[in-house]
C-alpha positions as CSV (number, residue, x, y, z in Angstrom):
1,X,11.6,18.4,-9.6
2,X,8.8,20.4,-8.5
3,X,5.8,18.5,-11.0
4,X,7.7,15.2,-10.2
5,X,7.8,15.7,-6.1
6,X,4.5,16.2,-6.3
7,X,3.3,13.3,-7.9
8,X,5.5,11.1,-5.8
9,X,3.6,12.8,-2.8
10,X,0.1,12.2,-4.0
11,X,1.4,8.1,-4.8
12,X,1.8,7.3,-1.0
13,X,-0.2,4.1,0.1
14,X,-1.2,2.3,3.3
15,X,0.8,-0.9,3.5
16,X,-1.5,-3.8,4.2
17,X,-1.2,-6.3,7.5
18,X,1.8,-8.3,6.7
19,X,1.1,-10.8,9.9
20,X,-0.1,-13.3,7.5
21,X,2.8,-13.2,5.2
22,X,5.4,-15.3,6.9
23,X,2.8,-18.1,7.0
24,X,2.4,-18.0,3.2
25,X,4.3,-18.4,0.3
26,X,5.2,-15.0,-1.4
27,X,2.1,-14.4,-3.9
28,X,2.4,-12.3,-7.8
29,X,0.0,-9.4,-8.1
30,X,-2.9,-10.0,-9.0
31,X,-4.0,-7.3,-11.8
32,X,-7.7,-6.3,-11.8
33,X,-9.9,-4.0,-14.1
34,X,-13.2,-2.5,-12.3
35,X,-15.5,-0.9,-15.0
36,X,-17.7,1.8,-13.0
37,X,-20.3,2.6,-15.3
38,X,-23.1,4.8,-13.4
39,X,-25.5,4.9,-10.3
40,X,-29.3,4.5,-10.1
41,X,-32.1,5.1,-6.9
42,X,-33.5,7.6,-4.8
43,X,-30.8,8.0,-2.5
44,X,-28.8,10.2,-4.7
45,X,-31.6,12.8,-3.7
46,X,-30.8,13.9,-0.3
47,X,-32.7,16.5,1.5
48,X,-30.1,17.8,2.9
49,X,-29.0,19.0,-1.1
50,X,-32.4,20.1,-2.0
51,X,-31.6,23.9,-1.4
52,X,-28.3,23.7,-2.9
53,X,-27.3,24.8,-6.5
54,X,-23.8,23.4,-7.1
55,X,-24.1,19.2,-6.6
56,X,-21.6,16.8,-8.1
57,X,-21.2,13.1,-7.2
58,X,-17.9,11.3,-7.1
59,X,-16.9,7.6,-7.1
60,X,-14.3,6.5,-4.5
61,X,-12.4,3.3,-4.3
62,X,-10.6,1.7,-2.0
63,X,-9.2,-1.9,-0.4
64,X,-10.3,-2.9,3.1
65,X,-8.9,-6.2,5.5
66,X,-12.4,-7.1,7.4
67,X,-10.5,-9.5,9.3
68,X,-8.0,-6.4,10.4
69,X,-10.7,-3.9,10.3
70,X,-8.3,-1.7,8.4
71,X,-8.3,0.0,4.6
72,X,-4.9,-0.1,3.0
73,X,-3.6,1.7,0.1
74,X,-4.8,4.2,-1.6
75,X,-8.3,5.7,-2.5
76,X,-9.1,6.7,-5.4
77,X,-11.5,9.4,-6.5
78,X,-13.5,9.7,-9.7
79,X,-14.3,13.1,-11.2
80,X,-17.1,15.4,-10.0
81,X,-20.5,14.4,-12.1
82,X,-23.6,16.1,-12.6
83,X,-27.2,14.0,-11.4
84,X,-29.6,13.1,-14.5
85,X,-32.8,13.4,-14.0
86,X,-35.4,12.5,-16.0
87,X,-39.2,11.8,-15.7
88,X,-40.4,8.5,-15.0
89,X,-37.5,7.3,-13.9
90,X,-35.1,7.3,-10.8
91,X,-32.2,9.7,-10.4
92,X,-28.9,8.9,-11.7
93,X,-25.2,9.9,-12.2
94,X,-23.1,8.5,-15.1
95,X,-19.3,7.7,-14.4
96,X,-17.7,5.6,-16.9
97,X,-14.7,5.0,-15.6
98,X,-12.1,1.9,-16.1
99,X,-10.0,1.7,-12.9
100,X,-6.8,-1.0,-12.7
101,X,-4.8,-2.1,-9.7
102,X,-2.6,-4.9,-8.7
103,X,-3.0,-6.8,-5.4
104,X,-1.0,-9.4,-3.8
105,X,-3.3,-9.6,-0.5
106,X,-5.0,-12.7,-2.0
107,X,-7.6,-13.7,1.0
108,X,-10.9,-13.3,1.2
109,X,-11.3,-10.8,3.6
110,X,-10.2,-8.3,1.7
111,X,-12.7,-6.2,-0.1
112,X,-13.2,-3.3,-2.8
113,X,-15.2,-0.5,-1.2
114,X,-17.0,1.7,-3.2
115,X,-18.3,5.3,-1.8
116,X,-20.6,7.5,-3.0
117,X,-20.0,11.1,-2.1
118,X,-21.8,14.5,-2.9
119,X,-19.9,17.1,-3.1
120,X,-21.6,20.2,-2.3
121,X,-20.7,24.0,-3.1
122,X,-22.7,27.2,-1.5
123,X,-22.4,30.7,-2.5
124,X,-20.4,31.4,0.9
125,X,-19.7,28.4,2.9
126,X,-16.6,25.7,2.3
127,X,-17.8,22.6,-0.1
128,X,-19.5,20.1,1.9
129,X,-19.0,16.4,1.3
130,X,-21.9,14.1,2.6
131,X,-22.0,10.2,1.9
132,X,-24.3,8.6,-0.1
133,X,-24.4,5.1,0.3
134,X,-20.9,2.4,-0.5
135,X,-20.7,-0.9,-2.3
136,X,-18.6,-4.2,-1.1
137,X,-17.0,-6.6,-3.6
138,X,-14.9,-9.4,-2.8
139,X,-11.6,-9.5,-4.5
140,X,-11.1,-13.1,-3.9
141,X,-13.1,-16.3,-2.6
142,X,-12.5,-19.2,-0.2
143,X,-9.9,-20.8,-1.9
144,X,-8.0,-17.3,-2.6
145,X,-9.3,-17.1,-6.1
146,X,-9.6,-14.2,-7.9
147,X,-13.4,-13.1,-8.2
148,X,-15.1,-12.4,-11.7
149,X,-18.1,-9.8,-10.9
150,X,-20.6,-8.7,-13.8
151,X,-23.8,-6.1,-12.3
152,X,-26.4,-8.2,-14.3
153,X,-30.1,-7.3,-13.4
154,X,-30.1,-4.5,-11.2
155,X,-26.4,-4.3,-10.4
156,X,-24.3,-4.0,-7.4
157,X,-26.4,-2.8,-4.1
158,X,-25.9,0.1,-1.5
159,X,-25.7,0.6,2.3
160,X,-26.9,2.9,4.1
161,X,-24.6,5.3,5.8
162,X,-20.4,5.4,5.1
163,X,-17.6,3.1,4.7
164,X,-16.1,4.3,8.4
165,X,-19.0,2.2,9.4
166,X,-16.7,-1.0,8.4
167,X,-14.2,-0.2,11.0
168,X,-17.1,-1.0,14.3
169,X,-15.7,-4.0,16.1
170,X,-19.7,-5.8,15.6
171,X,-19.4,-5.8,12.1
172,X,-18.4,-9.2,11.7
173,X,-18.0,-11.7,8.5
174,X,-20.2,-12.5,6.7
175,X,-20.3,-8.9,6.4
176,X,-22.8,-8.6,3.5
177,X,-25.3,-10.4,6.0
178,X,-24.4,-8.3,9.3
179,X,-28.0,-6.8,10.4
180,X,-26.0,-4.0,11.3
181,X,-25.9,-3.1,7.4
182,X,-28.8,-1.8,5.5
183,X,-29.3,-2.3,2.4
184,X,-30.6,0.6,0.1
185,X,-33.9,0.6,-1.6
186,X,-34.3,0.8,-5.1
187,X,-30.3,2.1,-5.3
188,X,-27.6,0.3,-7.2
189,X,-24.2,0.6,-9.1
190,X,-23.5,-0.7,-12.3
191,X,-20.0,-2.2,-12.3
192,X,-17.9,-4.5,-13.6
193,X,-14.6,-6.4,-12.3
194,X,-12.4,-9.0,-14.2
195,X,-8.7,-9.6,-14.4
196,X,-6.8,-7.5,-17.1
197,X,-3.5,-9.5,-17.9
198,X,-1.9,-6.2,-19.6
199,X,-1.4,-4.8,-16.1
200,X,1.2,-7.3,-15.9
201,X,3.5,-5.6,-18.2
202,X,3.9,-2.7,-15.6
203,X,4.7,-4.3,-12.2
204,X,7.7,-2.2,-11.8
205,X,5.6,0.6,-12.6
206,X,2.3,0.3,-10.5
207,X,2.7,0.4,-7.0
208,X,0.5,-2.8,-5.5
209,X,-3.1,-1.6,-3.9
210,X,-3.0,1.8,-6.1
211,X,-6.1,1.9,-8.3
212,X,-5.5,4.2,-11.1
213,X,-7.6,5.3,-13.9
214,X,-6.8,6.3,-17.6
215,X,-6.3,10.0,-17.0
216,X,-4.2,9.7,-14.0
217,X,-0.5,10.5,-13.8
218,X,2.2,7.5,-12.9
219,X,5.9,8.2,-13.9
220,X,6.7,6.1,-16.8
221,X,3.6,6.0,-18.1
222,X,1.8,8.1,-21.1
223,X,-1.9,8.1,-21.3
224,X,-3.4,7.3,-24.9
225,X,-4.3,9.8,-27.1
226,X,-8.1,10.5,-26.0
227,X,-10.7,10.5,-29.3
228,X,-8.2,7.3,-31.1
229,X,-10.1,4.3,-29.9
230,X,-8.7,2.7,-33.0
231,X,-4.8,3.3,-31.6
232,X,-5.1,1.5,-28.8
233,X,-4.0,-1.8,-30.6
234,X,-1.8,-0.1,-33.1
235,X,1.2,-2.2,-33.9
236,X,4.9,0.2,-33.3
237,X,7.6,-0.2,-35.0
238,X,10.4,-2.4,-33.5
239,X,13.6,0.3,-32.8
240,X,16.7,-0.9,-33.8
241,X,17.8,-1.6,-30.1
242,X,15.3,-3.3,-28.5
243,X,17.4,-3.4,-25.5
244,X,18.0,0.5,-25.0
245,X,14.3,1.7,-26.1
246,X,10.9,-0.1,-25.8
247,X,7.4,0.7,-26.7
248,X,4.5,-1.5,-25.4
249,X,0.9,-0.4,-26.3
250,X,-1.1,-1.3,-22.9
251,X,-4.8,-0.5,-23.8
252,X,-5.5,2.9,-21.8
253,X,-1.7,3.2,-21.3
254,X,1.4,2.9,-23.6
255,X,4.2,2.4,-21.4
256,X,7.5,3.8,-22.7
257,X,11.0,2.9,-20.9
258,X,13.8,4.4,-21.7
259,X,17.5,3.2,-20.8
């Protein structure tokens, strides 16, 4: 019980604002894909890290109401990565990560927020996080439609400062346009979002507003065998009770149940 209470603990989730909900019909999760692919500018060279020898960069996601000034579920973090540099061209840090969640908070004041944090490790002091820039994608538009996003060109830009800046009561809608944002120069994300139908299969597995990635943990589910590509599609034999024993292939996921 010990491996089990533990991942139960890390799966805990702030609920969204539910004042809108008897007003509106109840809604099906929505399921998303957001392809994080890497980050590009200056701003990944802080001064403040210049003197430092250990420096990683993580990815963090997470779902904020603008109209209630509050995130809700849960964040989730990418592995530490290493910055690239090399000559003639700007800093970067590759991530390459495919994260999924399902949402039924379909209005268009709710965003994706995406951090950039370096993590930073001396020889006697505690690791030190600073922030180094954050993202905003809408998940839906005016008519509560879900929102196709592809970072053609130069990709996805980055403000200044941290996401906690989101929560000031003069950040106001349009909040991509609030001159109390600055935009980054020269600094982007390369990203992706689309719908990913598959996710469907695992409602009554996925809590809603938990982003989860490939190599994550989430009872009832086994991760794919990593280096078999060609698996993911692989065709399983039907068992010879269908209803006691199922086996679904779900891309990065096969989900296995078990009555």
């Amino acid at each position: 019980m010990g491996e089990w209470h533990k991942i139960f603990r890390q799966s805990l989730t702030v609920p969204p604002r539910n004042v809108r909900r008897p007003n509106l019909p109840l809604q099906q999760s929505v399921p998303f894909q957001c392809v994080l692919k890497s980050v590009h500018g200056n701003a990944l060279k802080q001064k403040v890290l210049e003197n430092v020898a250990e420096v990683a960069f993580q990815l963090r996601l997470s779902l904020f109401d603008v109209a209630y000034r509050q995130f809700f579920g849960r964040t989730w973090k990418s592995p530490p990565r290493p910055l690239t540099s090399v000559p003639g061209q700007p800093p970067s840090v590759v991530f390459n990560e495919t994260v999924y969640f399902l949402t039924s908070s379909g209005h268009p004041g709710v965003l994706m927020v995406l951090e950039i944090v370096a993590t930073a490790k001396g020889q006697e002091a505690a690791p030190q996080e600073l922030g180094c820039g954050f993202g905003l994608l809408r998940l839906f538009n005016g008519k509560s439609e879900p929102v196709i996003w592809n970072s053609a060109g130069k990709g996805l830009p980055l403000y200044q400062g941290t996401p906690r800046a989101l929560l000031h009561p003069l950040l106001l809608e349009p909040i991509e346009k609030n001159k109390y944002l600055t935009v980054m120069e020269n600094t982007h994300l390369q990203c992706t979002l689309q719908l990913h139908p598959p996710l469907e299969a695992v409602y009554h597995l996925l809590p809603e507003n938990f982003p989860v990635s490939g190599g994550q943990k989430v009872p009832g589910l086994l991760a794919s065998p990593e280096g078999m590509p060609g698996s993911r599609r692989k065709k399983f034999n039907t068992p010879p009770f269908p209803h006691l024993r199922t086996v679904l292939d779900l891309e990065l996921f096969r989900l296995v149940t078990i009555s």
